[in-house]
C-alpha positions in Angstrom: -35.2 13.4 16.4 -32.4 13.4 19.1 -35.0 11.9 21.7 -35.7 9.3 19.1 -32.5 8.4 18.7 -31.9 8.0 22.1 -35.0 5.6 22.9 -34.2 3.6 19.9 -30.4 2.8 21.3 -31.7 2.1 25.1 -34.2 -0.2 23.4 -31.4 -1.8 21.4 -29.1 -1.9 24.5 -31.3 -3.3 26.2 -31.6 -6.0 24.4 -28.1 -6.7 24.1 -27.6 -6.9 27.6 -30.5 -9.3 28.2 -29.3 -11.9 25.4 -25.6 -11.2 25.9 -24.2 -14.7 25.0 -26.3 -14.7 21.5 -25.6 -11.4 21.2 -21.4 -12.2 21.0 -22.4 -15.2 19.3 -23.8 -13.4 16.7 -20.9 -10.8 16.1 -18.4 -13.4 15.9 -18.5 -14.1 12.0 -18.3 -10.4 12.0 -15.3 -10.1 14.1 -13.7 -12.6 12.3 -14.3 -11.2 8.4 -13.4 -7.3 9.7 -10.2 -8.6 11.8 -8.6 -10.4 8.6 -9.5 -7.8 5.8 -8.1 -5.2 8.5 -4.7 -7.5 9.5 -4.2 -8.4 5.4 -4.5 -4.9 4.0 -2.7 -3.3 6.5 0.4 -5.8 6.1 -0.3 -5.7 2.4 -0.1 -2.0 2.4 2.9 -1.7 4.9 4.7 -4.1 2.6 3.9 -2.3 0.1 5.0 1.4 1.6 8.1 -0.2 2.6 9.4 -1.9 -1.0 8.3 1.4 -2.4 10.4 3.4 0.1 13.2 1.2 -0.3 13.1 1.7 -4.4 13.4 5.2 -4.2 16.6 5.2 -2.5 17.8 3.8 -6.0 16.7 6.6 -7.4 14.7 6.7 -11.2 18.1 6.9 -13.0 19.2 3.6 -12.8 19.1 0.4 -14.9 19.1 -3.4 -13.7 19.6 -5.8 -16.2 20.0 -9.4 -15.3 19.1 -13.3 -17.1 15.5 -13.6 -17.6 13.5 -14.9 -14.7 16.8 -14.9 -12.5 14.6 -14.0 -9.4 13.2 -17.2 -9.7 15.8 -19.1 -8.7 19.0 -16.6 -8.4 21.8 -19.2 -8.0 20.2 -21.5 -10.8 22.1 -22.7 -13.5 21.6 -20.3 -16.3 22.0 -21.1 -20.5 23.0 -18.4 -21.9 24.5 -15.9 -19.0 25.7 -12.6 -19.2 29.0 -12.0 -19.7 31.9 -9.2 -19.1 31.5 -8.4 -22.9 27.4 -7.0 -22.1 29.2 -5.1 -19.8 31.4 -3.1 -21.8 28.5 -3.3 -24.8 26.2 -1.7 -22.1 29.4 0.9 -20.8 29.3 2.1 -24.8 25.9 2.8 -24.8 24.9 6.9 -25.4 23.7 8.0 -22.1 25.0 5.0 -19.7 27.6 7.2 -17.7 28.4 4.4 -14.8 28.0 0.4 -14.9 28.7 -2.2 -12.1 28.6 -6.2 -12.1 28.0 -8.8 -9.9 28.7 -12.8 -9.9 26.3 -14.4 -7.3 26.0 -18.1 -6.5 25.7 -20.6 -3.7 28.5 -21.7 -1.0 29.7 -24.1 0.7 30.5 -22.8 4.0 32.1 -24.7 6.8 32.9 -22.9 10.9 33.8 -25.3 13.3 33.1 -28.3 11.6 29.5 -27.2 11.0 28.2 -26.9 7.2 25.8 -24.7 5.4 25.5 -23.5 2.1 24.4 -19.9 1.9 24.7 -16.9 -1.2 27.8 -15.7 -1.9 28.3 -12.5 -3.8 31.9 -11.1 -5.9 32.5 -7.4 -5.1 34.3 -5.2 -6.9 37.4 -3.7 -5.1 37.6 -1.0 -8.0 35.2 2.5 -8.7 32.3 -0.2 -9.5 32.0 -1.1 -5.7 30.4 2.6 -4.9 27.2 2.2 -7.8 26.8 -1.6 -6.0 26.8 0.3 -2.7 24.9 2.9 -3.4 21.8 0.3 -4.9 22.5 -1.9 -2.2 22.3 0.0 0.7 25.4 -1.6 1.8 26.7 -0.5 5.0 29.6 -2.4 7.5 28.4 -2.5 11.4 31.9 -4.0 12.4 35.4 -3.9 10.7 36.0 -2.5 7.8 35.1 -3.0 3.7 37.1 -5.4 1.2 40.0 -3.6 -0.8 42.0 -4.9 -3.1 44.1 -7.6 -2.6 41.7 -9.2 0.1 42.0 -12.5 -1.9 41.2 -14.5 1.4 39.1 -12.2 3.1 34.9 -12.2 4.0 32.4 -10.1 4.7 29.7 -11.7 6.4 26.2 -11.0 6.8 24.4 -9.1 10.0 22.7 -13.1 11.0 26.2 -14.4 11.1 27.0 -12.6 14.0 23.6 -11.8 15.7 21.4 -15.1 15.3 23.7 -18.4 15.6 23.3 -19.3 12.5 25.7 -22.2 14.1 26.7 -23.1 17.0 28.2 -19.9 18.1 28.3 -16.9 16.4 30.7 -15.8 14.0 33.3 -13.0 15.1 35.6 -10.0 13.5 38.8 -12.7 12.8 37.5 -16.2 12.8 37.8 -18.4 9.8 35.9 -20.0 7.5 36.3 -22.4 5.3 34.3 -21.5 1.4 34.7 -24.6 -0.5 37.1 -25.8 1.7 39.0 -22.5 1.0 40.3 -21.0 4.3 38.6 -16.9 4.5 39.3 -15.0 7.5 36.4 -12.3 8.5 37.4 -8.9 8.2 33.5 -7.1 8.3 29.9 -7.8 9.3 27.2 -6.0 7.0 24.4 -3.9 8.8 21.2 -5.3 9.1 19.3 -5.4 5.7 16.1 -6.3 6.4 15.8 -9.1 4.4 17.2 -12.9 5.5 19.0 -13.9 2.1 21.1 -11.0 2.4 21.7 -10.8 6.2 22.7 -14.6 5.7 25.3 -14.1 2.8 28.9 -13.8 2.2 30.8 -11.1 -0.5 34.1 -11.6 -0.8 36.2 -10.1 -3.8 35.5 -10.6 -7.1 39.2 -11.5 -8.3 38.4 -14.5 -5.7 34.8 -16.1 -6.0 36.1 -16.2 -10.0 39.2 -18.3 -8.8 36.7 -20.2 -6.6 34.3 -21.4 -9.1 36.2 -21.0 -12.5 34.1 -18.4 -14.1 36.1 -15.5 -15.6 33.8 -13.9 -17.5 30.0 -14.6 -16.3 28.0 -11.7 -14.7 24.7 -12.2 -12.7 23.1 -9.1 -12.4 24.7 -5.7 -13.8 23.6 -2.4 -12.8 23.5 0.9 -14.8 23.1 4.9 -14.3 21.5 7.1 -16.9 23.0 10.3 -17.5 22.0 13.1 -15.8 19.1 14.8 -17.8 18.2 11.5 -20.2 15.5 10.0 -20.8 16.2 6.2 -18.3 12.9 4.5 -20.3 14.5 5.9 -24.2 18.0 4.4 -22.4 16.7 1.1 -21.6 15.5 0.5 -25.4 18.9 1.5 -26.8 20.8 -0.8 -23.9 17.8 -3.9 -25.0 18.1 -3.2 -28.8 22.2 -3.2 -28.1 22.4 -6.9 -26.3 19.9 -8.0 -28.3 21.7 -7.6 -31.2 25.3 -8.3 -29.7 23.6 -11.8 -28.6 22.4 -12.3 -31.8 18.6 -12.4 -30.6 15.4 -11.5 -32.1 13.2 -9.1 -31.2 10.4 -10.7 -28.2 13.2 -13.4 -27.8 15.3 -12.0 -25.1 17.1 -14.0 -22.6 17.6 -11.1 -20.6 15.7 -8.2 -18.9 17.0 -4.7 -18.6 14.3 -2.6 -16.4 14.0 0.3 -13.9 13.0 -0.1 -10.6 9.8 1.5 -10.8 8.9 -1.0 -13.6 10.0 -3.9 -10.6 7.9 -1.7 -8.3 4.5 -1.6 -10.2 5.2 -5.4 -11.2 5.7 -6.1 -7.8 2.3 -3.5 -6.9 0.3 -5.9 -9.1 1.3 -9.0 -7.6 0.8 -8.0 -4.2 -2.5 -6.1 -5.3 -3.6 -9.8 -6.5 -2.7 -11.3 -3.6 -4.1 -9.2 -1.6 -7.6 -9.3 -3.1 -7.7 -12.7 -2.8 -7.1 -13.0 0.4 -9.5 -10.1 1.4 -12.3 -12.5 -0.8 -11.5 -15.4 1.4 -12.2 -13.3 4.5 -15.0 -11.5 2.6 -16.6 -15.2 3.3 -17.0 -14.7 7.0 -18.5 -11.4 6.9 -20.6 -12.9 4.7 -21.5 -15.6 7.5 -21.8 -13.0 10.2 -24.5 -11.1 8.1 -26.4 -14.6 8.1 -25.7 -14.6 11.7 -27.1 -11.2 12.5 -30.4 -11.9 10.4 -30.7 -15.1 11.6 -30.3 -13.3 15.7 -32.9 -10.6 14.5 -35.5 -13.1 13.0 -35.5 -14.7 16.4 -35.6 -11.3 17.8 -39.0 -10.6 16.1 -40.4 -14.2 17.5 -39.5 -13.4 20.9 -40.6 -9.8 21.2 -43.7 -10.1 19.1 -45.9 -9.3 22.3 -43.9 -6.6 22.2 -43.9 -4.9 19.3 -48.1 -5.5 19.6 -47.8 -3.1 22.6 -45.7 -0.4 20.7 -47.9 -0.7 18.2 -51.1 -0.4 20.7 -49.8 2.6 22.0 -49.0 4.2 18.7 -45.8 3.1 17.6 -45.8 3.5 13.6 -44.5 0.8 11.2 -41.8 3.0 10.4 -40.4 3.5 13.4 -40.7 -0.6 14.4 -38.9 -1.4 11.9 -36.4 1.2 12.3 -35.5 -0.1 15.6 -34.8 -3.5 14.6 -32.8 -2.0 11.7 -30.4 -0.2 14.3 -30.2 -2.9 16.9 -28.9 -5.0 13.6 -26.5 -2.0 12.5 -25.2 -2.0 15.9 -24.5 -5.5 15.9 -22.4 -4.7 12.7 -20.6 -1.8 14.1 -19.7 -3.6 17.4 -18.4 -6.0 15.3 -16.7 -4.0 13.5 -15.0 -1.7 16.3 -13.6 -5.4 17.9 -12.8 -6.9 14.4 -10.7 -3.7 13.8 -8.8 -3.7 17.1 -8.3 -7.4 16.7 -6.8 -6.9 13.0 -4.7 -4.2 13.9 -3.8 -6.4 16.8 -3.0 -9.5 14.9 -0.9 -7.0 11.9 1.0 -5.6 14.9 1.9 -9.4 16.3 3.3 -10.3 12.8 5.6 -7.5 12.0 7.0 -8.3 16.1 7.3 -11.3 15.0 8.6 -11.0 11.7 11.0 -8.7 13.1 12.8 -10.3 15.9 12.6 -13.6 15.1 13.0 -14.0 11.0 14.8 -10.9 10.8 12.5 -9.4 8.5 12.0 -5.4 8.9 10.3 -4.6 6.0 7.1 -6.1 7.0 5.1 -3.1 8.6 1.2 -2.8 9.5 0.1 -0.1 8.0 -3.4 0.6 9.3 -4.1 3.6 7.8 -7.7 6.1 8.7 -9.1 5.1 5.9 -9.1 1.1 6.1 -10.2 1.5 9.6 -13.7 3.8 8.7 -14.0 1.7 5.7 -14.2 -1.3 7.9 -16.3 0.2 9.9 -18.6 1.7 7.6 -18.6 -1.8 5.9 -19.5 -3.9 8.7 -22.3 -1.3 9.6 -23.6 -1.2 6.6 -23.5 -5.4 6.2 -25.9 -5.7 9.7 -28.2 -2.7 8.3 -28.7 -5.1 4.6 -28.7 -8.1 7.1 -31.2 -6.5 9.4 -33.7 -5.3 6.7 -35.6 -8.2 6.3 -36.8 -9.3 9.4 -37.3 -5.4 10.6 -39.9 -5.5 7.8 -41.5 -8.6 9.0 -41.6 -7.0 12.4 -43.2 -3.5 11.0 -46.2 -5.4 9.1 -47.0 -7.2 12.4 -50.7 -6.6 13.5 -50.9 -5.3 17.0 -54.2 -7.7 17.6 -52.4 -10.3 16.6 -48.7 -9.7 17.9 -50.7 -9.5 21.5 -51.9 -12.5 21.6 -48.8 -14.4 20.7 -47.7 -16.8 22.7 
């Protein structure tokens, strides 16, 4: 069986080295469907490891409630905001034991008579700053933290002082001018990962209220469930409280209260959709390449039809005729496959570089894991094998008088 083996793939060598150019030819469709399934799981999946890594620092004991659909558009206009008074309904709620707000929106900024408008965020200079933190991930590289009483003082984000987000970058003491307001930086955040944050501003949140006039709307407010409660029974009571403070009816909620693992397996399904889209869309070339292959191996049956008449002279079985064409089409698939693969992770590896150093995104990882790399694999394979069949059994009912005296 071993010996077979063997003069089956010098016979299918063989041939690939003779008809090298049609040979790559006919792997490229191949190459082309396995290196973008391979690239877009693997980013798909390193996203998706990465989002879920960075939820469980929050923990499972915490609530988010914020407008409905705020993530759309954070700094839109919203009807009916939240207010400090859903704060303190939410602080009276059995089984809430901390609660923190924020008032986010967009700035005008101004640094040596450049503009830009970029998010600006109201922090809390009281016990409500270390729940934000803690969510957050909120960490200072330079300087120090706003206390209270910083009424003209900024934080800025990591970009500000890394990536020339104007003409220079901004330092520990410069000023800025928010809304034509004079702030002098006292801190730049740590690197987030993610370029709306490392391009923002916090300052405290006695003054973006004295900024923009608005002493008493809240744009996102966080929660923690007691120790040893039930967060999912929690998030009812906080829903059925603001829904009746804000005199709404049930299924009529302008506001969301959720956990992060309900924003994780929201965001799991979106991604999972996305993702299998996409893989469709490249299931389309491998689709091609198997055309391609049984296209190659028809022609391979024209041209070694004398061939196959002497094999078949000097014994050579059906079966094992059309079992050589079948693995010299396999091996075009698994050739394929092996290059598409290395391409893929190639490509994946390129984007999260690139991602990385220059949009300042880290949270974009390849992930090519064992499994999406035999699957691939196995998948190619087993696409020239189905792609193969055909003309291997054209091949194997042949007859050797004829086949010899083809021309």
């Amino acid at each position: 069986m071993i010996r077979l083996i063997e003069d089956y793939l010098k016979i299918v060598m063989n041939g690939f080295i003779d008809r090298k150019l049609r040979s790559w030819l006919t792997m490229i469709g191949i190459f082309i469907g396995i290196a973008s399934v391979v690239s877009l799981i693997s980013l798909g999946q390193g996203l998706e490891n990465a989002i879920t890594d960075q939820f469980k620092t929050l923990g499972s004991d915490k609530l988010l409630i914020q407008p409905k659909n705020a993530f759309a558009s954070p700094v839109a206009e919203v009807t009916n905001p939240l207010t400090k008074d859903d704060v303190e309904i939410i602080k009276d709620v059995n089984g809430i034991s901390e609660v923190a707000s924020l008032y986010f929106t967009s700035a005008k900024m101004e640094f040596e008579d450049e503009v830009r408008y970029f998010l600006i965020t109201g922090l809390p200079t009281n016990e409500e700053r270390k729940l934000i933190e803690e969510i957050n991930n909120f960490n200072i590289e330079q300087g120090r933290m706003l206390k209270r009483g910083d009424n003209n003082k900024v934080i800025i984000g990591y970009n500000y002082a890394h990536k020339k987000l104007f003409k220079r970058n901004i330092n520990l003491r410069d000023n800025i001018l928010i809304n034509d307001n004079i702030f002098e930086v006292v801190g730049v955040m740590d690197k987030i990962g993610n370029p709306p944050d490392d391009s923002s501003l916090w300052i405290t949140e006695d003054s973006i209220r004295d900024l923009y006039n608005k002493p008493e709307e809240v744009s996102f407010i966080m929660a923690r469930v007691s120790k040893g409660r039930d967060p999912a029974k929690i998030e009812e009571d906080v829903t059925q409280k603001l829904r009746k403070s804000r005199g709404l009816e049930e299924g009529k909620e302008d506001f969301e209260v959720s956990t992060p693992q309900q924003f994780l397996e929201t965001l799991g399904t979106v991604l999972g959709i996305v993702q299998f889209v996409l893989v469709g869309i490249a299931g389309i070339s491998l689709l091609v390449g198997g055309l391609g292959i049984m296209n190659t191996m028809y022609t391979s049956v024209l041209e070694r039809t004398k061939e196959i008449g002497v094999m078949k002279a000097i014994g050579a079985k059906n079966k094992q005729i059309m079992e050589i064409f079948i693995v010299e089409s396999g091996f075009y698939g698994l050739v394929g496959g092996i290059i598409g693969v290395l391409i893929g992770i190639g490509i994946a590896k390129s984007v999260e570089i690139f991602a990385d150093v220059f949009l300042g995104v880290n949270f974009l990882k390849a992930d090519a894991s064992w499994w999406l790399i035999i699957g691939a694999l196995l998948f190619s394979t087993i696409i020239g094998i189905i792609s193969g069949v055909a003309p291997a059994y054209r091949a194997s009912k042949l007859k050797p008088v004829d086949a010899l005296r083809y021309e």
